[in-house]
N, C-alpha and C positions, 0 to 999 in steps of 0.2 A: 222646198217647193217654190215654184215661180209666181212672180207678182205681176204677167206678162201674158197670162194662158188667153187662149178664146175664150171662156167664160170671162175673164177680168174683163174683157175688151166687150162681150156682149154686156156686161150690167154698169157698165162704166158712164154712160149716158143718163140712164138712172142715176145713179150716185152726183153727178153732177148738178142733175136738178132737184136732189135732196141736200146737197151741202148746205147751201145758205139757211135752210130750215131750222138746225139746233137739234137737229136729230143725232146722236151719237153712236159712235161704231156699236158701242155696248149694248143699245138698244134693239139695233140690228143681229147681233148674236143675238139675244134673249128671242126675239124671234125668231131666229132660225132655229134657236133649238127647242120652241116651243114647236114651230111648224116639223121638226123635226121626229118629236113625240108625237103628234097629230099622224104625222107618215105613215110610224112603224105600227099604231091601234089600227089606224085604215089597212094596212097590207096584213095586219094579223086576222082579220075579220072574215075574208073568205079568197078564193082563188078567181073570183069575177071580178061584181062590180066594183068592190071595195078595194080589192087590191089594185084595179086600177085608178080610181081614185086617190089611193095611196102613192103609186108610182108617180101623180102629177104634184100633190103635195112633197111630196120626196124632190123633184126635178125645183120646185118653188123653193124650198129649203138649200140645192144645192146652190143658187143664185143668190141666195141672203148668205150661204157661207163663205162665197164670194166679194159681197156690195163689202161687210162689215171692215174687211181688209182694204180694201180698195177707198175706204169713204175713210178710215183712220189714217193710210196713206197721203192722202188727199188735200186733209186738213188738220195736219201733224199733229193728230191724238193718237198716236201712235204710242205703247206702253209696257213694259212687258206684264203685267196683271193684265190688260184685256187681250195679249196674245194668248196668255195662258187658258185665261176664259174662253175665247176665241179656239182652241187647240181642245180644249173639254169639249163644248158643245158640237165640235167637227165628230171627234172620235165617238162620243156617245150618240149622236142622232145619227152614224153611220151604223155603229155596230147593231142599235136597237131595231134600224128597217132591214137587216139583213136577219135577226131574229124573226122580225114583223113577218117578212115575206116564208119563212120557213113554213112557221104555224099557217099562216094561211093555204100553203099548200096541205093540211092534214087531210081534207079528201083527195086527193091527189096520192098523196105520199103516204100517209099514217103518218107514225113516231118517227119514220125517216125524215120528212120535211124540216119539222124545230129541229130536228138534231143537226141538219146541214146547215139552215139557217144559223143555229148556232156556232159550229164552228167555220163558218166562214165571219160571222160577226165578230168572234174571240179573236181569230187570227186578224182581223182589221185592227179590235186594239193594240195585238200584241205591235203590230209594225208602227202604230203610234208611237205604241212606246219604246220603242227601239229605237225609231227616230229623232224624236223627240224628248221623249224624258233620259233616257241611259245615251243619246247621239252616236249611236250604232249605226253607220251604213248613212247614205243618202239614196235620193230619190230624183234623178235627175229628168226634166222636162225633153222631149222631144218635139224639134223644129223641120217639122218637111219640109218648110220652105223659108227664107228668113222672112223674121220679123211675126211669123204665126209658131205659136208654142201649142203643145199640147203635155200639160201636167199631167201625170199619173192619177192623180187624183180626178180631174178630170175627166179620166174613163166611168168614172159610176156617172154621168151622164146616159151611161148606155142602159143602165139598168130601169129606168122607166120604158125608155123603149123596146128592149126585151120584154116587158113584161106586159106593152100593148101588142106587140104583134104575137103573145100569144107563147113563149120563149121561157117563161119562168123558171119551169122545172130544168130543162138543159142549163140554163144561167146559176139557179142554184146550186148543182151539182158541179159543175166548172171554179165555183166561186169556193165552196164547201173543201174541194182538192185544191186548185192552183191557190187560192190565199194562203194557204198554211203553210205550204212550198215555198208561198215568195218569205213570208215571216223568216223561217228555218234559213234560206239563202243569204237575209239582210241577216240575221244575227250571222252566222258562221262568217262572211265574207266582210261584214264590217267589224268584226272581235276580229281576224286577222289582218283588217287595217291599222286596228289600233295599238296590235300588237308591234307591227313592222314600224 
C-alpha cells in the first residue's frame, strides 16, 4: 500500500499540527480502532439512522487509519510492532463494519444481510492476510494523474457514501461477490508469482 494516497495528503495537515503534541502513532490506532468498533455497533443497529451514523464514524476511523501512519512516518516512530498493531486494527475495524452493515440490513434482507456482511468481511481479512501475513500478491495504487495516488484501500472511502445516498444493499451485495473474487485472484496469481 502507498504512503502518498489522497487520504495521506487530506489528514497530513492534521497530523502536522499534532506532531509537536507527544501524541503517538499508537495512540492514534488505539483510536481508530476504537472508532472503529463504535462503526460497526452503529451500522449493526438498523438500516437508517444508525447506520448512517455509523458510515460517518467508519469515514472518522478511515482517517485515523491514515494520520497513525503518516504521524509514525513523520516523526520516525516508525516500528514494526506498531505496523503490526497498526495492520490489526485496519483489518479488524474493516472486517467488523462490513459485518456491522450486514446485520443492519436484517429488515431489508433477513438472514441474507449478516451473511453478505459477513462474507464480504471474511474475504477483507482473508486479502489481509494474504498480503500481509503469508506476502501473497500486492496491491498496487493507482495514479490518474501524477503525483495523486489512489490506494485500493482507499476505495472504502466510498462506502459511507453509499450508504448516505441510500446504496447499501447494491454495495453489500457487490462487496459480499467481488471481495471473495479479489481474495481467490490475490492468492492464485500471487502463489504463481512465487512459485515463478
Amino acid at each position: 500500500m502507498s504512503s502518498n494516497t489522497i487520504i495521506h495528503r487530506i489528514v497530513r495537515p492534521a497530523v502536522r499540527a499534532i506532531a509537536p503534541t507527544g501524541i503517538t502513532p499508537n495512540a492514534i490506532t488505539t483510536v481508530r480502532l476504537i472508532s472503529g468498533i463504535a462503526a460497526a455497533v452503529a451500522l449493526g443497529l438498523d438500516a437508517g439512522t444508525w447506520q448512517n451514523i455509523g458510515a460517518g464514524i467508519f469515514l472518522l476511523s478511515m482517517l485515523l487509519d491514515r494520520a497513525d501512519g503518516e504521524l509514525a512516518r513523520s516523526t520516525g516512530q516508525t516500528s514494526p510492532a506498531g505496523h503490526r498493531y497498526d495492520l490489526f486494527s485496519d483489518c479488524f475495524s474493516n472486517v467488523i463494519a462490513f459485518i456491522g452493515i450486514g446485520v443492519g440490513q436484517i429488515e431489508h434482507l433477513g438472514a441474507l444481510g449478516p451473511a453478505l456482511g459477513t462474507a464480504a468481511g471474511l474475504a477483507i481479512g482473508a486479502i489481509f492476510w494474504l498480503l500481509h501475513v503469508l506476502q501473497i500478491g500486492t496491491l498496487r495504487g493507482w495514479e490518474p494523474t501524477p503525483g495523486i495516488v489512489i490506494d485500493p484501500d482507499d476505495l472504502l472511502a466510498l462506502v459511507p457514501v453509499l450508504i448516505w445516498v441510500g446504496a447499501a444493499v447494491p454495495m453489500l451485495w457487490v462487496a459480499a461477490v467481488v471481495t471473495p473474487l479479489c481474495a481467490i485472484w490475490i492468492a492464485l496469481t500471487g502463489t504463481r508469482r512465487q512459485r515463478a
